[in-house]
C-alpha positions in Angstrom: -5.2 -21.9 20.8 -5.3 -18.3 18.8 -4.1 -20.1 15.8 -7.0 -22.8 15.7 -9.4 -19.8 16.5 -7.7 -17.7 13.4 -7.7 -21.6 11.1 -11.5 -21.6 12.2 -12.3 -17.8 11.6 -10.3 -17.5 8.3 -12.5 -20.9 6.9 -15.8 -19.8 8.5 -15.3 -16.7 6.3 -14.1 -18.7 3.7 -16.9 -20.7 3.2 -19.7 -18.0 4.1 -18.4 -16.3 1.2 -20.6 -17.2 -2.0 -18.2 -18.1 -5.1 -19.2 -15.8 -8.4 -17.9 -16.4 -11.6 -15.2 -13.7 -13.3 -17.3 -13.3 -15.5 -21.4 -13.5 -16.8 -22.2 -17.3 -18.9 -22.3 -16.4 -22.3 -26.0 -17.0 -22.7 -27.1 -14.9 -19.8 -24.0 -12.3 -21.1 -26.0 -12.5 -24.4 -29.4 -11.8 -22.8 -28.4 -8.4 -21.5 -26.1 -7.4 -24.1 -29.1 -7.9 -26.5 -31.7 -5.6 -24.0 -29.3 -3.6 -23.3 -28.9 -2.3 -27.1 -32.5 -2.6 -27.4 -33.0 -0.1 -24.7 -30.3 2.1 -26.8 -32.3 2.1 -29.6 -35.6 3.0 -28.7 -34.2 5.9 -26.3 -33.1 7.3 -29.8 -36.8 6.4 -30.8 -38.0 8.0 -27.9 -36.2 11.2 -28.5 -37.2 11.5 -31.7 -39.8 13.7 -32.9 -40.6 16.8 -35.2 -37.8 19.0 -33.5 -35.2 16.0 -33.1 -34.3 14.5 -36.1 -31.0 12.9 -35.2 -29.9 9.6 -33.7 -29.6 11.3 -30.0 -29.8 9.3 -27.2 -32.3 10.3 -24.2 -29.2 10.2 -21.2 -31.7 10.0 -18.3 -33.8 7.7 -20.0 -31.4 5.6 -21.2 -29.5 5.5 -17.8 -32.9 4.5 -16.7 -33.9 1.5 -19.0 -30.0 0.4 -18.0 -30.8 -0.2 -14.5 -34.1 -1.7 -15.8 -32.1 -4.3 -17.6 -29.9 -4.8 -14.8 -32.7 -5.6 -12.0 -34.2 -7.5 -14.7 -31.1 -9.7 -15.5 -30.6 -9.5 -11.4 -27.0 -7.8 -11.7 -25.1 -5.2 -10.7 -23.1 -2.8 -13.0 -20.0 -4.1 -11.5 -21.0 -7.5 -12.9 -21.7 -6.3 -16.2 -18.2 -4.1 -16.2 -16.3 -6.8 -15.2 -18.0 -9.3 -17.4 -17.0 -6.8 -20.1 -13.6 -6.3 -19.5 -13.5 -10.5 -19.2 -15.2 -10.9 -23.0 -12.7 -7.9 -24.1 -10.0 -9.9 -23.1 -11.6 -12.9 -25.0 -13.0 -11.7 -28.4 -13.5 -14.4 -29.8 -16.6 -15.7 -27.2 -18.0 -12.1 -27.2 -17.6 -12.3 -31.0 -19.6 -15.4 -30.8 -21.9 -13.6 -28.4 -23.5 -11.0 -31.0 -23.1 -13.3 -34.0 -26.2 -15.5 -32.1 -28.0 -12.1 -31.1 -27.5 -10.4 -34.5 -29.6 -13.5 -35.8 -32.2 -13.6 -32.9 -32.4 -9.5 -33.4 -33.0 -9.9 -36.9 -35.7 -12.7 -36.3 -37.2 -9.8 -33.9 -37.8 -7.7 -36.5 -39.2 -9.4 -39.1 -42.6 -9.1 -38.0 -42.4 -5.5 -37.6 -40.4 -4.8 -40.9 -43.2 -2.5 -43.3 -43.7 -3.7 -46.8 -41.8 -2.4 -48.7 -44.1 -0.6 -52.3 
């Protein structure tokens, strides 16, 4: 009797646990990889000013706009960490990964490249 109570137990937890992926789909991986580097880039806007001149990065704001991107993406940093060590481990998708968000960056900032005199 213990042993069909521990069978029934062990698959009970079994199937109350939900299944996640090792890793983040490469479009939704590409979707925070891309906001997060935005969020990079303007906390070295943000810093800047008459006094800053360098390509500093804001710490607290940028640790900030990263949990920003992470409740907005609805993960966890563990996700994203293990997601990255996963695409580490497999250049050649997270290579594929920023060859689609170079192009979609670069079609971002066409409308607010200046012309040039």
């Amino acid at each position: 009797m213990r042993q069909v109570v521990w069978i029934l137990w062990v698959l009970s937890f079994v199937a109350s646990c939900k299944y996640k992926s090792a890793h983040l789909p490469p479009q939704k991986m590409e979707a925070v990889l891309e906001d997060l580097h935005l969020a990079e880039a303007y906390s070295i806007v943000v810093q800047q000013d008459s006094t800053h001149q360098g390509e500093e990065r804001h710490a607290d704001s940028l640790a900030a706009y990263y949990q920003l991107v992470l409740r907005h993406h609805n993960i966890t940093l563990k996700e994203l960490e293990e997601s990255l060590v996963w695409y580490k481990q497999n250049a050649q998708e997270l290579d594929s990964i920023y060859g689609r968000m170079i192009n979609d960056l670069t079609e971002k900032e066409i409308p607010y490249k200046t012309q040039q005199p």
